[in-house]
N, C-alpha and C positions, 0 to 999 in steps of 0.2 A: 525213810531209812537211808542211810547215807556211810558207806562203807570206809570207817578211820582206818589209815594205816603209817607205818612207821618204818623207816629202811635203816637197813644195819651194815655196818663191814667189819669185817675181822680180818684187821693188816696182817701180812704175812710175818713168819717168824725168821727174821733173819740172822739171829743171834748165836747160832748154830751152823752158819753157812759160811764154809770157806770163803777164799777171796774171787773163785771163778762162778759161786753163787749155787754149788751145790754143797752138799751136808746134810746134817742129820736133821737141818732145821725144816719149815715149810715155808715156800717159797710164793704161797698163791692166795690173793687175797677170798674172801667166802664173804659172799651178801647174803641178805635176807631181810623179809619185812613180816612184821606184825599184824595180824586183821584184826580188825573188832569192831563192832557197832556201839554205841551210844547207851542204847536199852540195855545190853548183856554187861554193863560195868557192874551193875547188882554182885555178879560171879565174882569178881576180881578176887578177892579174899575167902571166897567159898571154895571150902577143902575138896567137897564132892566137884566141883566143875573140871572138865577134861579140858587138855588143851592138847589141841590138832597141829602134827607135823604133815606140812603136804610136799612132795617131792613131783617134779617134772619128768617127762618121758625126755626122749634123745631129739633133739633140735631144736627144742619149745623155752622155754623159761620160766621163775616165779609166779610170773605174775598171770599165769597164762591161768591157773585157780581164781582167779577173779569174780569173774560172771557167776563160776559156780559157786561162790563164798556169799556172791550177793545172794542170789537163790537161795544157801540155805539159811542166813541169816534171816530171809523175809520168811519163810516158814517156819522158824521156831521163833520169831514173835506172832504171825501171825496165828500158830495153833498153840501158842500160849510158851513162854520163857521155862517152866519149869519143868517138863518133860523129856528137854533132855539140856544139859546146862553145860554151854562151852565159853570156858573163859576168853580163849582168844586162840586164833591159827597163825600157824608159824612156817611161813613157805621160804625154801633155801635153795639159790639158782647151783646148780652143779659147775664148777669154776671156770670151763670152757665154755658155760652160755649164757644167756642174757646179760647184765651188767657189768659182771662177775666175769665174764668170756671179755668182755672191751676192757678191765682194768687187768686183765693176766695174757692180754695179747703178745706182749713181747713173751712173756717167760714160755706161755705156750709152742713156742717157734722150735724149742732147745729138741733135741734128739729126743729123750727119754719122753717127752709131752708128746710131739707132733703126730707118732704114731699108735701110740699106746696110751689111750685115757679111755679107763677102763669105769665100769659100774661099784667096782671093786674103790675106785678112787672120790667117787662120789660117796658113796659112806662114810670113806675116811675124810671127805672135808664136813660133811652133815656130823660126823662125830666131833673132829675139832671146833667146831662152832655148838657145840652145847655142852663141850669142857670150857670154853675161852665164853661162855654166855653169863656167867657169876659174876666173875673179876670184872669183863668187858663192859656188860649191859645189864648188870644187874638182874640178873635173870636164872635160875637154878631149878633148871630142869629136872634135875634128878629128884625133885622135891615135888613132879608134877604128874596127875595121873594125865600120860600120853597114850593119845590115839594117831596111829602112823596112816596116812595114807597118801598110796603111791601108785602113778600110773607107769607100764611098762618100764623102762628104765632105772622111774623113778621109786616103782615095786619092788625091783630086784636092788636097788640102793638100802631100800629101807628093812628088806631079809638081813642081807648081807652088814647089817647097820648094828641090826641082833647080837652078831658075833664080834663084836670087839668091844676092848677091855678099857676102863670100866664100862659096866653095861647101866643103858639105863632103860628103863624097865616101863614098856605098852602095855596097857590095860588089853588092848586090841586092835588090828589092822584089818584094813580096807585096800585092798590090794589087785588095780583094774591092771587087766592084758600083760603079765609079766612076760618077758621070752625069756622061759626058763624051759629046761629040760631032762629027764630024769635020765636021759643016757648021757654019752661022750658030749654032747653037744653040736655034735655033726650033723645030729639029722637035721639042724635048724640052716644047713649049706645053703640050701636054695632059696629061702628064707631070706637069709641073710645077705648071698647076692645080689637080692632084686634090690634088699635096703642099700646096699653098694652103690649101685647102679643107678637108682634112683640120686640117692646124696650126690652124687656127678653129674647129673644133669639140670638138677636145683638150680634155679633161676640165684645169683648172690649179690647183683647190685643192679641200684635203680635209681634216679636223679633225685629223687626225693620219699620220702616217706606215703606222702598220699598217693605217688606214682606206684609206688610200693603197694601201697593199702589195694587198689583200685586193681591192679595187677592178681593179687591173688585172689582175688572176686572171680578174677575169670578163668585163671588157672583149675584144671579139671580134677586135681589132687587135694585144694584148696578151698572152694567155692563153694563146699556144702556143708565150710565152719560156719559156726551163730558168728552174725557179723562184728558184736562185742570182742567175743574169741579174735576174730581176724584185726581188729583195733590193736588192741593188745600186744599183738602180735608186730605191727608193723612199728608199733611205740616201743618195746621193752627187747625184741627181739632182735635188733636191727641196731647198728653204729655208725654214725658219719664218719665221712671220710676225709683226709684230708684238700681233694677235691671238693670238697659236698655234697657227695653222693650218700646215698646210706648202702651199707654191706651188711649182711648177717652175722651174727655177733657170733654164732657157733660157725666158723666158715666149715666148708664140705668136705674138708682135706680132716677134722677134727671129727664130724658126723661119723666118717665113714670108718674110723678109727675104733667109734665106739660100738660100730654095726661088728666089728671082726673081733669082739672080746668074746672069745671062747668060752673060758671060765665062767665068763658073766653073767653064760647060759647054764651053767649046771653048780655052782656052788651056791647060790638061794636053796637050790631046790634043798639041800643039806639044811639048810637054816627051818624051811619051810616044815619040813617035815617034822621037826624038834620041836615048832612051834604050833602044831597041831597036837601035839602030845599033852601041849602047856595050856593051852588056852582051847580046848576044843569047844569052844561056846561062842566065841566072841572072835575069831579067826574066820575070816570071808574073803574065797578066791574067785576072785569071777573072769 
């Protein structure tokens, strides 16, 4: 079995942006790629087949669903194609990381980016990328039974994804380690510091990529990813530099930006709850 995939961008809209490049337009390009195996083309045009939105937590990227797409692809041919039938997944880096973080480097620099990029803005590009997926890449989601699934970050992306206009409508969500929280969001302070604190100490350049790779093999925080996970990581997650070095493509000054969205931590939980009301069968918090 051999995992096809396919990468997307959706250029920024500039046609709305004054001359100093702010406006009502958007200004930040959105990636994403396509999964699908070989065997499950059968689904392609089957109405019952789901297809899967997966969304990244804060530092990671895309592509970081990998190993685990391979995993389940090998399991639903090998305990038989028809038991559960996914046409194909659709993983979208949030704009400050993985590919998507190296082509919005400049704009990310600007005031309004540098310190506030919010879980709240990761929706709104996951949104814009499946309004601009019809015209774009032929692709009309709203016509798809969707299954969301999101870790941490990228949990609270896909709550919060819920609530905006037009909506486009989950059969059901899979939704690992959100940090969300049903009060003010304060209790999540210490929490949150440590993510701070941590994101500034983050190792963020290395001579090369396999220096890289090898590196967080032995890093204590790091070293007890599946080593595919850590590949991935040092391949999608990472930018050359104009030295030639590679940097992190989410730099730490961006990570820790998104550690301190307040909101970020308690307006899921409003989505969350609305959507236990909707779906109490097929709705999983773990």
């Amino acid at each position: 079995m051999k995992l096809l995939e396919e990468s997307f961008t959706l250029p920024p809209d500039m046609s709305a942006l004054g001359g100093n490049g702010r406006g009502t337009g958007y200004p930040l390009y959105i990636t994403a790629k396509r999964y699908h195996v070989q065997e499950v083309q059968v689904f392609e045009r089957d109405s019952d087949a789901i297809t899967v939105l997966a969304f990244h937590s804060t530092s990671f990227h895309k592509e970081t669903w990998e190993p685990t797409l391979e995993a389940l692809f090998e399991a639903l041919i090998t305990n038989g194609l028809g038991k559960v039938k996914i046409r194909e997944v659709w993983a979208v880096d949030c704009p400050n990381h993985g590919h998507a973080g190296i082509l919005n480097r400049e704009v990310l620099k600007r005031k309004e980016f540098a310190t506030d990029f919010s879980c709240e803005r990761y929706a709104m590009a996951i949104h814009r990328f499946l309004l601009g997926a019809p015209k774009c890449f032929g692709v009309d989601f709203s016509k798809r039974r969707l299954v969301g699934l999101g870790h941490s970050l990228g949990a609270n992306a896909l709550l919060l994804l819920q609530g905006l206009q037009p909506v486009f409508p989950f059969i059901s969500f899979i939704i690992v380690e959100p940090m969300v929280s049903p009060g003010d969001g304060h209790d999540l302070d210490k929490l949150r510091a440590r993510l701070v604190e941590s994101a500034k100490r983050r190792a963020f350049e290395w001579p090369d990529r396999e220096t890289a790779f090898l590196s967080l093999k032995e890093d204590r925080r790091t070293k007890r990813w599946d080593e595919s996970v850590l590949r991935t990581f040092a391949k999608h997650a990472m930018a050359e530099s104009p030295s030639g070095a590679v940097t992190l493509a989410c730099t730490p000054q961006q990570e820790q930006a998104m550690y301190l969205d307040v909101p970020g931590a308690t307006r899921p939980v409003e989505e969350l709850t609305r959507l236990c009301s909707l779906l109490p069968s097929t709705l999983s918090l773990d």
